[in-house]
Backbone as a ProteinNet text record, in pm:
[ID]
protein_1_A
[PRIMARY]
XXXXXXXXXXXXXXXXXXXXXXXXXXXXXXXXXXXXXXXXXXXXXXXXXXXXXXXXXXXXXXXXXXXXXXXXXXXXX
[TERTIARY]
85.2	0	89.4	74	143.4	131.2	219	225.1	85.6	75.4	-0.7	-141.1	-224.3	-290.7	-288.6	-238.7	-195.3	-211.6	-158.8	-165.7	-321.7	-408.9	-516.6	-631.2	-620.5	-660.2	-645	-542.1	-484.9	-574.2	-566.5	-632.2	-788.7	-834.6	-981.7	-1012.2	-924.2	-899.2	-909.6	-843	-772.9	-819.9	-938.5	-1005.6	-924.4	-836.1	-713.5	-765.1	-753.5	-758.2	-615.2	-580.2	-479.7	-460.7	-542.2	-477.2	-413.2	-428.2	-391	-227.6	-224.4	-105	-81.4	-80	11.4	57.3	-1.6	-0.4	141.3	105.7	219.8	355.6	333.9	462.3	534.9	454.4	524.7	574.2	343.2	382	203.3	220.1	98.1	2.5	-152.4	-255.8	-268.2	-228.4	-176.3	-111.2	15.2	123.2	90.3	-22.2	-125.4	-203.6	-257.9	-376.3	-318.8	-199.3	-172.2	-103.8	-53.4	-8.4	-82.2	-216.5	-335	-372.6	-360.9	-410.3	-312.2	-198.9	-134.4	37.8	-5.8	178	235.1	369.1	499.9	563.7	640.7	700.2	846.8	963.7	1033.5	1060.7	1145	1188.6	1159.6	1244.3	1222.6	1145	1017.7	893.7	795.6	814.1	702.4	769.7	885.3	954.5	924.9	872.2	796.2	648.2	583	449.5	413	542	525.8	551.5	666.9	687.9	549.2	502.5	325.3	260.9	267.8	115.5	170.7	5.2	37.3	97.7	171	290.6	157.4	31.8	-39.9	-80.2	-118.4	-127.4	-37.4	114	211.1	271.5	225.9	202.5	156.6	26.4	-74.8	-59.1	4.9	70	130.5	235.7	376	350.7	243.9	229.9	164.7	84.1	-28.6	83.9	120.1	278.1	361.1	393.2	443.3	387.5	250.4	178.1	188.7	194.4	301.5	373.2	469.4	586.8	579.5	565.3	633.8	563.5	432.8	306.8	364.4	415.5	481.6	527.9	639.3	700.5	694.4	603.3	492.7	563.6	508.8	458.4	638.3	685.8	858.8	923.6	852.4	924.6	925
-118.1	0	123.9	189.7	328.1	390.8	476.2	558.9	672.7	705.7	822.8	773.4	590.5	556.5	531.8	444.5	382.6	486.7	604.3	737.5	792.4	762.4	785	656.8	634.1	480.1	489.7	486.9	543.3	650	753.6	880.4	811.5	742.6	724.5	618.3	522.2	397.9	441.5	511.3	606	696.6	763	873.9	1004.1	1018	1122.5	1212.5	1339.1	1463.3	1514.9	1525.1	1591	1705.8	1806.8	1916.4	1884	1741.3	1737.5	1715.3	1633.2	1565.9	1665.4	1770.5	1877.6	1925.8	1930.6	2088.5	1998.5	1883.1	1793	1774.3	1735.9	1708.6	1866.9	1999.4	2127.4	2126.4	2103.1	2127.7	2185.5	2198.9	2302.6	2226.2	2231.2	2146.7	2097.9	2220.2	2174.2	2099.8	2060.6	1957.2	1818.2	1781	1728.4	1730.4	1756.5	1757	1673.5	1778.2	1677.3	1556.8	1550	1375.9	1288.9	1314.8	1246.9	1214.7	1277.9	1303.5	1253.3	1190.5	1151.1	1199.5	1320.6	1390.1	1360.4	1354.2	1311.2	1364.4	1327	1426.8	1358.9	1476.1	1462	1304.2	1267.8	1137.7	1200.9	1299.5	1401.8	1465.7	1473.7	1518.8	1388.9	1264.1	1147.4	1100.7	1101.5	1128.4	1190.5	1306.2	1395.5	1372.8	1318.2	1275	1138.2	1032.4	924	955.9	1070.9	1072.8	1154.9	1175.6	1296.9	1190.8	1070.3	969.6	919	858.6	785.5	614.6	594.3	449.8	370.5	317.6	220	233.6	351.8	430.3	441.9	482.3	471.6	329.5	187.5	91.8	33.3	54.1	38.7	117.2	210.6	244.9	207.2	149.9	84	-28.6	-111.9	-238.7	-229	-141.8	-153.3	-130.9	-97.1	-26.7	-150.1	-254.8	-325.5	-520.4	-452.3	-593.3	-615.2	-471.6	-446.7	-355.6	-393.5	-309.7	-265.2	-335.3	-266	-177.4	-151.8	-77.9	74.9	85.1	190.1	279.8	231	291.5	245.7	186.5	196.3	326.5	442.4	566.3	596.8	552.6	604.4	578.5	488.1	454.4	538.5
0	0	0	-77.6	-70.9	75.8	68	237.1	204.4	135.3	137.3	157.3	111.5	121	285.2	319	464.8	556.2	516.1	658.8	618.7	521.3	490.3	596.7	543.7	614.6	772	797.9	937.8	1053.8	978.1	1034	1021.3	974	948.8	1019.3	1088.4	1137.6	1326.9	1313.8	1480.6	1491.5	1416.6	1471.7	1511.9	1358.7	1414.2	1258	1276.4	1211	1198.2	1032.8	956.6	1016.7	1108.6	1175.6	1307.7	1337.3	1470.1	1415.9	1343.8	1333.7	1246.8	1165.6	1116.7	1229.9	1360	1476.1	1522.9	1563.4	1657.2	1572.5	1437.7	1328.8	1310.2	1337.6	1300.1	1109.7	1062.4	954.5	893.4	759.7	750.9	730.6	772.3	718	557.8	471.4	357	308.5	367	395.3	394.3	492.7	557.3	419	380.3	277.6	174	119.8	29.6	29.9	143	119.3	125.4	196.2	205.5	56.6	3.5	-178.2	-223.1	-193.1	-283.8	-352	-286.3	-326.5	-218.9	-309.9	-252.9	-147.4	-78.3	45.5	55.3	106.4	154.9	266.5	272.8	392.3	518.4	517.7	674.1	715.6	630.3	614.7	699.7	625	630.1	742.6	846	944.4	1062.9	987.6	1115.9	1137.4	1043.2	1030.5	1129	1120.4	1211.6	1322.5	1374.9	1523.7	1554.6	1453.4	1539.7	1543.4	1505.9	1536.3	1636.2	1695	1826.2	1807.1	1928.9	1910.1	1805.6	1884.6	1762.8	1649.5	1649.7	1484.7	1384.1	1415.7	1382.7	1343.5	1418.9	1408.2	1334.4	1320.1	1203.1	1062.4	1080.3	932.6	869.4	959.6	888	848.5	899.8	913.6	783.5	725.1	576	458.1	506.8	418.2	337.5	477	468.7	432.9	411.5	361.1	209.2	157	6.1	4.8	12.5	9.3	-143.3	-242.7	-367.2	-402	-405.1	-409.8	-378.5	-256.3	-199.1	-266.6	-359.3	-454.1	-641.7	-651.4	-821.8	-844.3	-813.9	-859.6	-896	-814	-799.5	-962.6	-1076.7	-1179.5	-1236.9
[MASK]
+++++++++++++++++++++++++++++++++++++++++++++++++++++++++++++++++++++++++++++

């Protein structure tokens, strides 16, 4: 599953709002918006996005991520 799907999924899973986790990561709701949608981000970006979710959420992200890994990076060719 792509990251941008998975942190979608995530927030809708955990009852967590893209402004919360922009306010905690120290980044803009926009930021937030669009990765939800699909654009790309920085490493140190999607970095600061996991240390703002909570330990099981953060959990549960990685884990959808990692049920396909190659999916992840499709878009990367």
């Amino acid at each position: 599953m792509k990251f941008s799907d998975a942190f979608r999924e995530t927030l809708h899973r955990h009852k967590l709002t893209g402004a919360d986790i922009a306010r905690d990561a120290g980044l803009t709701d926009a930021k937030i918006s669009n990765f939800r949608n699909g654009s790309n981000l920085r490493i140190d970006t999607l970095e600061r996005i996991l240390a703002a979710l909570p330990p099981k959420s953060r959990e549960y992200m990685l884990q959808l991520v990692a049920e396909d890994p190659l999916s992840a990076v499709d878009d990367a060719d």
